[in-house]
Every structure is written in C-alpha cells, then in structure tokens.
N, C-alpha and C positions, 0 to 999 in steps of 0.2 A: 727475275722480277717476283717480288713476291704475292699469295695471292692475295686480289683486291676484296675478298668475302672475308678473309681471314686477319686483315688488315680492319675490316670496320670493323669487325667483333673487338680486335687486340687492342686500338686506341682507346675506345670508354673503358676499357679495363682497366690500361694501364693509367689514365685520369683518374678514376677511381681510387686505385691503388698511391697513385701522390695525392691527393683531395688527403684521404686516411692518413698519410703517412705522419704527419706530427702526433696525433694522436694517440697509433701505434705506438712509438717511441717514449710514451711519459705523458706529454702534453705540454711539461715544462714552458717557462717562459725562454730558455735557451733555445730550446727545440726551435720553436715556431719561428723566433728569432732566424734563425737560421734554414727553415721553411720560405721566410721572406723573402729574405736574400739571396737564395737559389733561387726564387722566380723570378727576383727581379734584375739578376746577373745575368741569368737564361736570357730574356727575353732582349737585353741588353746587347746580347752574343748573336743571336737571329738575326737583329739588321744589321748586324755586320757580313753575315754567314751567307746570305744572299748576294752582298757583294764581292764577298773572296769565292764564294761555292759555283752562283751562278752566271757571274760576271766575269771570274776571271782574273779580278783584280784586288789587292792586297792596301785596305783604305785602313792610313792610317790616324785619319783625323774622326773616326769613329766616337772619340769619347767625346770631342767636340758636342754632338749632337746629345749624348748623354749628358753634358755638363748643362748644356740649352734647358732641356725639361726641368732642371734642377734649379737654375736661375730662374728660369720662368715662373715654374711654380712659386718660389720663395718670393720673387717680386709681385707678383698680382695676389697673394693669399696675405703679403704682409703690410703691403701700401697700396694696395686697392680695394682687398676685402673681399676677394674671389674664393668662392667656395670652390670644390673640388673639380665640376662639370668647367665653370669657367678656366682652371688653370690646365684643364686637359687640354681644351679648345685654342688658348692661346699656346702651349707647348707644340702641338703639332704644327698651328703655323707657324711659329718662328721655329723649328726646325724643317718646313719646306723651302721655306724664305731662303734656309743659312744652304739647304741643300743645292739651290736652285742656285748660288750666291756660290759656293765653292765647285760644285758641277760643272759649272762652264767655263771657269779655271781650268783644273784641275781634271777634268774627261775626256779632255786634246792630248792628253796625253797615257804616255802606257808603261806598265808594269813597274818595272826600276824606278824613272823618273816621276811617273805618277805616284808612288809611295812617298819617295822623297819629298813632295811638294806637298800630299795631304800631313807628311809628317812637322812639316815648318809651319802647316796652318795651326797644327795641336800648340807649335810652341809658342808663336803667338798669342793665342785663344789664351795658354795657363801664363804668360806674363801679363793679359788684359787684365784677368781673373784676379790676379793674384797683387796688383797696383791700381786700378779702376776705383774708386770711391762708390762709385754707382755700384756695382755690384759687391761692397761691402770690403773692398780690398782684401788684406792681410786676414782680417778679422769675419771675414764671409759674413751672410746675413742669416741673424738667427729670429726664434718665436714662432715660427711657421705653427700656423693653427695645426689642429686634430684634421684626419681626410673625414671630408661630409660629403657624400654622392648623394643626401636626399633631396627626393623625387615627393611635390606634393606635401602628404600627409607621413607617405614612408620613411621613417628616420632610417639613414645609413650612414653612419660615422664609425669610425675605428679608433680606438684610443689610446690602443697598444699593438703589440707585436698580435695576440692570438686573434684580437679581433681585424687586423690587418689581411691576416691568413686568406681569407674568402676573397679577397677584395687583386691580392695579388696571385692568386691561383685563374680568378676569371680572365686578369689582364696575358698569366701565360696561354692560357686555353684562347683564347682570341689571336694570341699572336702565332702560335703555333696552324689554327685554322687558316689564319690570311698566308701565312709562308706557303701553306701544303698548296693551296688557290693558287697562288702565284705559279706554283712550279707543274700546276695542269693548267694555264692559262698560255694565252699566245703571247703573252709579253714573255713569261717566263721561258716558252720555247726560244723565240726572238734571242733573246738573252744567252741563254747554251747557244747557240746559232753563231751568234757575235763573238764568243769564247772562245771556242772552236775554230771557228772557220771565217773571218770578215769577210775574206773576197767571196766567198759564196753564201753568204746573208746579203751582201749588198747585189749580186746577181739575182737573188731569191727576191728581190724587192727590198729586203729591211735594210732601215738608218742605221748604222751600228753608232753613230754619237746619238741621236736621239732614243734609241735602246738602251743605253748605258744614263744618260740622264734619268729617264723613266726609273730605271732600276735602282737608282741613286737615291732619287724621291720617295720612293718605296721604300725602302730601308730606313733613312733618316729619323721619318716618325716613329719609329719600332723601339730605334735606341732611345729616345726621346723621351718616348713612355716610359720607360724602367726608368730614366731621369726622375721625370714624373712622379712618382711612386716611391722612389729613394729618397725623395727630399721631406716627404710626410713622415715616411719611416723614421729618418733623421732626426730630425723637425730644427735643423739649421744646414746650410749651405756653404763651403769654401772652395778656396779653389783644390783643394784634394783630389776633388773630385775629374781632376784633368790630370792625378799623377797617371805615371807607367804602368802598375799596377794594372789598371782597368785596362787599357789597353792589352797587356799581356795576357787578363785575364779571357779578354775576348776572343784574343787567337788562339790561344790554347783550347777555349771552348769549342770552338769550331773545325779544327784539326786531332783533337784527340780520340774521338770517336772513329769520325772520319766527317770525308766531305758528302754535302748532299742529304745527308741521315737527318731526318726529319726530326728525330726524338734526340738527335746527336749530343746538339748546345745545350741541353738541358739535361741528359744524363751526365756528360761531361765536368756541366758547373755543380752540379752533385757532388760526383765523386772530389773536387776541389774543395767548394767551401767544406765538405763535410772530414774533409783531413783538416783543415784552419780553425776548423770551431771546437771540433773534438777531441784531434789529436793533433793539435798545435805542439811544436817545436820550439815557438818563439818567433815574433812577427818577421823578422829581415832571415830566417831561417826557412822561411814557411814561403817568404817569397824566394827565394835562390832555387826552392822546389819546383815553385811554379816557373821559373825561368829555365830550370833544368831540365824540365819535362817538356816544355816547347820547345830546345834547341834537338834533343831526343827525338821526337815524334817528326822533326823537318828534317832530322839527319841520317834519320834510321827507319823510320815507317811512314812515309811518305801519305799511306793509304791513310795512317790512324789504325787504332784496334780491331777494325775492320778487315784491315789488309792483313791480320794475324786471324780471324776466323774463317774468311771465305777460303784461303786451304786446305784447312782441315773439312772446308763440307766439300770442298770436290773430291778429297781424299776419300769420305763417309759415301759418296756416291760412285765412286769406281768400285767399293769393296761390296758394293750392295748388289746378292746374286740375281743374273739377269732371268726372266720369266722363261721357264721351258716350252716350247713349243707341241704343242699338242696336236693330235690330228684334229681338221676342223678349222683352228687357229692358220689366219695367211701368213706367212713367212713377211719380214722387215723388207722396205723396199731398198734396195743397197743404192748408196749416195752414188756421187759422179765419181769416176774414179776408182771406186772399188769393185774388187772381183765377184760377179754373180753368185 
C-alpha cells in the first residue's frame, strides 16, 4: 500500500505537471489538441474502469453512454439553445435514465453472457445512430455552438482547442477525485465485496444486484461527460462516435497500466493518443496497434505494466541489507512456525 502522506504530496504534483504539460511541449495548436483529447478519452476510460476494475464485469456498451453526452449535447445546444451548464444537466440524465434502462436488463446477468448482451445494445445504439432522422442519420448533427459555462457576469467560453484545455483538465480532475471517493466509499467496498466473493456480500448483508446497479449509475455519467465535452471539441456529432474504436480504446485504457491504478486510464490514454497524433503510422495501422496491444496485455500480462514492475520491487527489497542488530536493539519476534 502505498503511503497515504506521500500520495497527497504526488497527486497535485502530478496535476500540476499535466495542467503544464501542453505548454512544455510548444504550446501548438496540435499539442493542446491532443491535450484535449487525452482528457477526454481518460475520463471516458474511468467509467468504464470502475465497472471492469471494480465490478468485476467487462461492459460493453460503454460507448453507448459516451455517444448519449454527445447527442445530447448536440440536440439541446443546437435546437433548444442550451448553453453549456444546460447540456451537462441534461447529458448526465439521459445517461442515468439509459443506465437505469440497460442495468436492469443487462445486471441479471454475468461475465460471458452479460458482455455479450451489453455488446448487441452497442449494436443497436450505432444502427439507431446511424438510420434515425432524429439524431441526424448518416449525416450526424452538425453547428454545435462554442462551449459557454458562464456564470453571471464571468465570461467562460472556449473557442478552440487551447482555450478548451482548462475546461477539460477540470472535468479529468473531477472525474478522477469522484473515482478515488468511490473506491474509499462503502459502495465501492460493496462492490469489490460483490466481485470477489457474492455469497459472502450477500451473508455480509449487501445486494449484490442493487450493488452493481448503483455501480452502473456511477459510471454512466463519467463516460457521458467526455461525451459531453467531445461534441464541443468537435463541434458536430455522427454516429462514429459508437465505432470499435472507442470501445477498444477504452479497454486498453484500463488494462494497460493495470487494474485499480488510480492514475491508470489516464496515463494509459497518454501514452496511445500520443503515439496516433505524433507518431502516427497511418489511421487503420494506428488501430491494428491498438488492437494488438489489447490482445497482448489480456494474453500476456494479465496484471498490465504493473505486473512487470512490482517484481522487480520485491526483487530491490530482498537485495536491500537487513539492519544489524546492536546491543540495546531487541532482537525480531520470530513468526509462528519459525525456529527461535
């Protein structure tokens, strides 16, 4: 466990240190660009990563939710006139609604067959998407205004990628605080509880379907919000946004580090977009990588990157000379089983 003093020091640090990081780099309109879109693929990658990490279960109708904040947005900012407070408000509820709405589907059942079933919602959702008049068909809905959060007299609008930067830096720092919540919260224990072990969460007192709903609902809005956020960035909507892609993107995100890893999904989408944007290959080149690296990390390091350095520290800890015993100093109290 790592320690908890050393831990609040290392977060505003390392916030700090991505807050700076476009800057560092140039400042470019690529840069930021690409700043963007690592926090809003991060944050896209978290509520899924709660559900594979702490749930247990492998949802694949994840973009679903992410495609939601994206229609939503585009339908209330471009035919109702909803500034940016309005489309966050109606995004998160219609992605509890769709939560609430595939959850009870979909929560009865497990692992195999539960993937299976969130994966025929996805395909679904991208034939709605992609035929539906309502949501702009073939042709998605474009003109999505400039993002406007102001407050009052405070003007907050974003007009581009650099002035976008702040605005999708707060939404990963937000998402990343409510994750860390959740996983010192008793739902989140609940949860690990349900994963682990049902017969003995349901002895222990907890629901393990209304644990998994809960969890569900949780999550939903999270992907919803990077929706949210990508359709300004954009500033038009199709149904692309329910290819494989995103999907894929998500799992990788969340098993490459590893599982659990707080800072995981977001170093993760890092180190990806920032091979696609810089050292691009070529688009269906760039994804065969990201397909390759997923089927690699589930066939070979189960752990993630992780499961390749905690080795080497038990290794750096057997080698580290133990303290001589001095007079004065009591001698170690020898475990059960060992010789006096």
């Amino acid at each position: 466990m790592p320690n908890p003093k050393l831990r609040d020091i290392a977060l505003p640090l390392v916030g700090v240190a991505v807050f700076a990081a476009p800057a560092a780099f140039g400042g470019s309109g690529a840069v930021h660009s690409a700043a963007v879109l690592i926090a809003i693929f991060a944050v896209m990658a978290y509520g899924l990563d709660v559900v594979v990490s702490d749930l247990g279960e492998v949802s694949l109708a994840h973009t679903v939710f992410f495609a939601a904040g994206s229609y939503t947005t585009a339908m209330l900012s471009t035919r109702a006139g909803f500034d940016g407070w309005g489309t966050l408000a109606g995004t998160i509820l219609v992605a509890l609604l769709l939560a609430l709405l595939i959850g009870l589907v979909t929560l009865r059942l497990r692992e195999f067959v539960f993937s299976l079933v969130t994966y025929a919602v996805g395909v679904v959702a991208v034939t709605l998407a992609s035929n539906w008049q309502f949501l702009g068909g073939s042709d998605g809905l474009r003109g999505i205004p400039q993002l406007d959060l102001s407050i009052g007299g405070l003007v907050l609008t974003a007009r581009n990628d650099q002035e976008l930067w702040p605005y999708a830096f707060a939404l990963l720092v937000i998402t990343v605080y409510l994750v860390d919540r959740f996983r010192h919260s008793r739902l989140g224990a609940a949860a690990i509880m349900t994963h682990l072990n049902p017969r003995l969460a349901t002895m222990g007192g907890i629901d393990p379907a209304r644990v998994r709903l809960q969890v569900f609902l949780f999550s939903a809005p999270i992907s919803a919000a990077a929706g949210w956020l990508y359709a300004y960035q954009r500033a038009y909507v199709s149904a692309d946004v329910l290819e494989a892609y995103f999907l894929i993107l998500m799992l990788t995100a969340v098993v490459l580090v590893g599982r659990r890893q707080l800072l995981g999904p977001l170093f993760a989408t890092a180190l990806i977009l920032t091979q696609e944007k810089f050292f691009s290959l070529g688009g269906y080149v760039d994804k065969i990588i990201l397909g390759s690296v997923l089927v690699l990390i589930l066939g070979f390091f189960p752990q993630g990157l992780m499961g390749l350095v905690r080795p080497l520290q038990q290794l750096l800890r057997r080698g580290k000379p133990r303290r001589p015993i001095t007079a004065g100093t009591p001698a170690p109290t020898p475990r059960v089983g060992e010789p006096k």
